[in-house]
C-alpha positions in Angstrom: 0.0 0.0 0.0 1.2 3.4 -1.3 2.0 6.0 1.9 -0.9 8.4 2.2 -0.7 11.3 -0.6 0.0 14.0 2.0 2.4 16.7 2.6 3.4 18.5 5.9 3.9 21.4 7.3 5.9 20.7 10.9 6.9 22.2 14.0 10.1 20.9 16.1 10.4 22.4 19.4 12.9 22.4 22.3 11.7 19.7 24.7 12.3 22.1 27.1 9.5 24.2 25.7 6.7 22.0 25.7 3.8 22.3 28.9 4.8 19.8 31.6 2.1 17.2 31.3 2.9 17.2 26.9 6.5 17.0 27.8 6.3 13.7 30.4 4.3 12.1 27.3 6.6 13.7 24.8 10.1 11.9 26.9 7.7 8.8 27.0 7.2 8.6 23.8 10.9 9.4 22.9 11.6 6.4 25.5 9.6 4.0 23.6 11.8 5.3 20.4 11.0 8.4 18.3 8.9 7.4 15.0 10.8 8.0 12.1 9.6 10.8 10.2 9.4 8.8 6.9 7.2 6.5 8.6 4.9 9.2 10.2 2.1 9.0 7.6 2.3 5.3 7.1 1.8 5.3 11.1 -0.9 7.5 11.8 -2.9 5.8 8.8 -2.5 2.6 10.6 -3.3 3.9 14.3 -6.3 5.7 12.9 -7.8 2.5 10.7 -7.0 0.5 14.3 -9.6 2.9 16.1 -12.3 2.2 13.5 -11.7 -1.2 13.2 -12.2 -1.9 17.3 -14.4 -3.4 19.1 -16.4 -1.3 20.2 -15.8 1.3 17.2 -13.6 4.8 18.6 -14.5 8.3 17.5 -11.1 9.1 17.2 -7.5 7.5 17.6 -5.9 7.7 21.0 -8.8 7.8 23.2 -11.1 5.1 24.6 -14.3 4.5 23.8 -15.8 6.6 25.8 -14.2 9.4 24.1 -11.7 10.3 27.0 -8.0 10.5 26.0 -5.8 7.8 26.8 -2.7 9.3 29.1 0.0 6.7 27.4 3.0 8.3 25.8 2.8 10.4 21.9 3.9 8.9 19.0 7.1 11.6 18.7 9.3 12.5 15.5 12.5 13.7 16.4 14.8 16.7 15.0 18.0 15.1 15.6 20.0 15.1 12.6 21.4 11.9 13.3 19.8 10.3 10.3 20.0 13.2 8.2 20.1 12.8 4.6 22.1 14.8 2.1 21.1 17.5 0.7 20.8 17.8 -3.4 24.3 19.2 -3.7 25.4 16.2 -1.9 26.9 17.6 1.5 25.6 16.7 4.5 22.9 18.0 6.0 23.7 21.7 8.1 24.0 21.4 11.7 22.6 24.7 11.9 20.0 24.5 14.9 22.5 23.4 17.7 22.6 20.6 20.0 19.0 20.9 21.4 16.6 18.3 21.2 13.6 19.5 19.2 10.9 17.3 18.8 7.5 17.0 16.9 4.3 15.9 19.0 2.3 14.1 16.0 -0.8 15.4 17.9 -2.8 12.4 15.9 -6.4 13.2 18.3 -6.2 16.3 17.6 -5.7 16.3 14.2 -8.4 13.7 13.4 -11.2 15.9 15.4 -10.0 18.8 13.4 -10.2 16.7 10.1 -13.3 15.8 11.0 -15.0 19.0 11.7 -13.7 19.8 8.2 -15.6 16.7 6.8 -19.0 17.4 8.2 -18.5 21.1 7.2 -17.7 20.3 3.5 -18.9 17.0 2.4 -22.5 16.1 1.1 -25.0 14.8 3.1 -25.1 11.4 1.1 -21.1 10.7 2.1 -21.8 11.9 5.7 -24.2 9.6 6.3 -22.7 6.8 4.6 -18.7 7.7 6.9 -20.2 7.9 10.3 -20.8 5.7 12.6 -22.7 7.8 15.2 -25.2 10.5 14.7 -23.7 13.2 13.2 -24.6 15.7 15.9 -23.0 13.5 18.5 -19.8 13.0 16.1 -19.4 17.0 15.4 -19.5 17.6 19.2 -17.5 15.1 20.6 -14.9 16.5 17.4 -15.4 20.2 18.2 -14.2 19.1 22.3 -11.5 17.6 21.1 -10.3 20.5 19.1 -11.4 22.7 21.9 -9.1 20.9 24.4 -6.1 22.6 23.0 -7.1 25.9 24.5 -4.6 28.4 23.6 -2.2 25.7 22.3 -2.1 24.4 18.8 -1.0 21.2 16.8 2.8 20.6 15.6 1.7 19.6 12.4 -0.5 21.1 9.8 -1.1 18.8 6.5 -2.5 18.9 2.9 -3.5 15.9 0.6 -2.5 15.8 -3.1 -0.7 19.0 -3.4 1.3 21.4 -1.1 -0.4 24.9 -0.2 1.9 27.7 -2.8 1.9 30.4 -0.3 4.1 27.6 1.9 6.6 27.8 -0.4 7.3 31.5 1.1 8.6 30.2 4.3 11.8 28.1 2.5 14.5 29.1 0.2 15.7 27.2 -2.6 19.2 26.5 -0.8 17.5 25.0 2.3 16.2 21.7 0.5 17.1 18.1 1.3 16.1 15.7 -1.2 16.6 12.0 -1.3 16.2 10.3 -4.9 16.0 6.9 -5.3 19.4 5.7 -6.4 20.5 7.4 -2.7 18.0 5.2 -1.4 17.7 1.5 0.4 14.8 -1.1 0.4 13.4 -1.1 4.0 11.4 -3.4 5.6 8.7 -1.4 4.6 9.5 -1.5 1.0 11.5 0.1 -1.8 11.2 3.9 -2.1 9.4 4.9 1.3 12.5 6.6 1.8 12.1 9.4 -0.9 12.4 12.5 0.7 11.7 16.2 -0.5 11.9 18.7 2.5 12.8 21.9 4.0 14.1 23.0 7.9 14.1 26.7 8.6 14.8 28.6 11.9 11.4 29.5 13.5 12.3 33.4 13.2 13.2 33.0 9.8 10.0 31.6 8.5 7.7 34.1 10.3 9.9 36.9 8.9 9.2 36.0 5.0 5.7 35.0 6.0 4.8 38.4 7.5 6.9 40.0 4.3 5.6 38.3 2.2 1.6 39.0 3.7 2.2 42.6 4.1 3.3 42.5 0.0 0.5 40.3 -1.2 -2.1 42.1 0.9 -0.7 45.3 -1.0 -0.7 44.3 -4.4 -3.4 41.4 -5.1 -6.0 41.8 -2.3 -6.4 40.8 1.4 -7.6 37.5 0.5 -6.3 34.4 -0.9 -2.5 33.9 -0.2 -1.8 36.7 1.9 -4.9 35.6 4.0 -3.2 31.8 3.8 0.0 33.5 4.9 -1.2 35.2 7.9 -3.3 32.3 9.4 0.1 30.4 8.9 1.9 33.0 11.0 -0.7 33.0 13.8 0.1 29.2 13.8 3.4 29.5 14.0 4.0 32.4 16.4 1.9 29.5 19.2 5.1 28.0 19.3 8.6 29.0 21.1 11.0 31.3 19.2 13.7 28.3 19.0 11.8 25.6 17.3 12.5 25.4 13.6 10.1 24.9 10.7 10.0 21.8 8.1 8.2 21.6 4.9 8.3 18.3 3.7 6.6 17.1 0.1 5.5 13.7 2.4 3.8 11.0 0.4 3.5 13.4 -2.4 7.1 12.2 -3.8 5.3 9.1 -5.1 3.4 11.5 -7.7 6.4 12.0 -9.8 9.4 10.7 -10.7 13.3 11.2 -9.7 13.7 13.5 -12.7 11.2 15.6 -11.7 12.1 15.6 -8.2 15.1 16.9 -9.3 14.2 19.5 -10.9 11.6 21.0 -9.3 11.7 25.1 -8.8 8.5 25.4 -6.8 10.8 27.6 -3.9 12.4 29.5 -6.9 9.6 30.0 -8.2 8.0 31.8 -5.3 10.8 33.5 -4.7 10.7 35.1 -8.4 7.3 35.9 -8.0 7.6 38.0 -4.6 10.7 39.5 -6.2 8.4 40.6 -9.0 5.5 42.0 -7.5 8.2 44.4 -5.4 9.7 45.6 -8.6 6.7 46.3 -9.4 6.8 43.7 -13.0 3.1 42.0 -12.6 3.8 39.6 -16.3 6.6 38.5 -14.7 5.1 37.7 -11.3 2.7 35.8 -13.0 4.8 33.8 -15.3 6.7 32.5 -12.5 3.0 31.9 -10.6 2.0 29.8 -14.1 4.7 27.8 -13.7 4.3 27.3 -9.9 0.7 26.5 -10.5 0.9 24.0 -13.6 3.3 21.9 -11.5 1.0 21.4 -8.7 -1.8 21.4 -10.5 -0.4 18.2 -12.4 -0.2 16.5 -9.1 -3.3 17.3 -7.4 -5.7 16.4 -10.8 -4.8 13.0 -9.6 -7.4 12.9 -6.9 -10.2 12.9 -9.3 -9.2 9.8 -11.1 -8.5 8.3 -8.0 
């Protein structure tokens, strides 16, 4: 079975930072051994088919069935470095964010109930009806508590199926990529390719400084809504977490959708990058050439979930 067609948006933060009773669960976790992160989608598929193939049925993974959160320890990726691939020029990765420990809460509850709001806020009736296995009133507020439990907090990890989000692209720059083709690659026990990597890391300050730039430009030149509205939701995420933790883009299961070639060659960060320099210089043709090209690429990808 194929990884799940999904790309990430991540938060690693300083153990240290994290609330007391998330960080006893977060060093539990770590204790039982950190997931690694090119098995994260693979596991929460599996831990969230697990809930709804129990007896009795759960909600939502990592609670019981009466809906209460279990208190074991979080499934935990780890910012380490210490399996680091290397990066398309072929040096190794940068140690650029110090010896801390920054970790990545997979926040899998969480993240389902917030899915699932989403669901029952978008999808017909008819596919409702036939998803649920409670009544739907019950189902959107258990979801809605769930969501509501994080308070003033937020999730580590923000996600998107089929294509990444462009305005994300703001937060990276072209030199930051990793990328892991196939002939750097080695058949795990999971099977050939799962290790095909695409991603960026980026100091915390660093991606809220182009995000608010790049907002403040947008919002300017095209309109308060759209990717400048994208772009400051995604900077009222990030600014929930502590000024140390660093940012990771990563292409997920989406590397299955094309080849090494294309992997390769991708310009998606350039592309953005040209764009924004455009619409400062003022040189709208060229802005949107470089958007075309941005868009065409993704848009490639993401026709896929139709014919699916």
């Amino acid at each position: 079975m194929p990884a799940p067609f999904v790309c990430y948006l991540r938060v690693y933060e300083p153990l240290g930072a994290l609330p007391g009773p998330l960080a006893q669960r977060v060093r539990a976790g770590l204790a039982r051994g950190a997931i690694p992160v090119t098995q994260a989608g693979t596991r929460e598929r599996d831990v969230c088919l697990r809930a709804q193939l129990g007896a009795p049925v759960r909600l939502l993974p990592g609670e019981r069935a009466d809906g209460t959160a279990t208190a074991g320890p979080v499934d935990v990726l780890l910012a380490d470095g210490a399996d680091a691939p290397v990066t398309a020029e072929g040096s190794p990765t940068p140690a650029r964010f110090g010896p801390t420990t920054l970790v990545c809460p997979l926040d899998t509850r969480p993240r389902a109930a917030a899915a699932l709001v989403g669901f029952l806020s978008t999808e017909s009736p008819v596919l409702r009806t036939a998803a649920l296995h409670h009544e739907e009133s019950t189902v959107r507020s258990r979801a809605e508590a769930v969501v509501a439990e994080l308070g003033e907090g937020a999730t580590h990890i923000v996600s998107a199926t089929w294509t990444v989000p462009l305005p994300w692209f703001v937060l990276v720059e072209a030199a930051d990529r990793v990328l892991v083709l196939a002939h750097d690659d080695a058949t795990t026990a999971d099977g050939p390719g799962l290790r095909r990597r695409c991603y960026w890391r980026v100091p915390m300050a660093d991606a809220l400084a182009r995000a608010d730039s790049a907002a403040e430009l947008l919002s300017a030149t095209l309109g308060d809504g759209g990717p400048a509205e994208v772009l400051r939701d995604t900077a009222r995420w990030l600014r929930h977490f502590d000024a140390g933790a660093l940012v990771e883009l990563d292409y997920g299961g989406l590397v299955q959708l094309v080849d090494d070639e294309t992997l390769a060659s991708d310009t998606s960060a350039e592309d953005v990058t040209a764009a924004l320099a455009a619409l400062r210089e003022g040189d709208a043709e060229k802005a949107m050439e470089s958007y075309r090209r941005l868009r065409d690429f993704w848009a490639s990808r993401a026709i896929r979930e139709r014919s699916n």
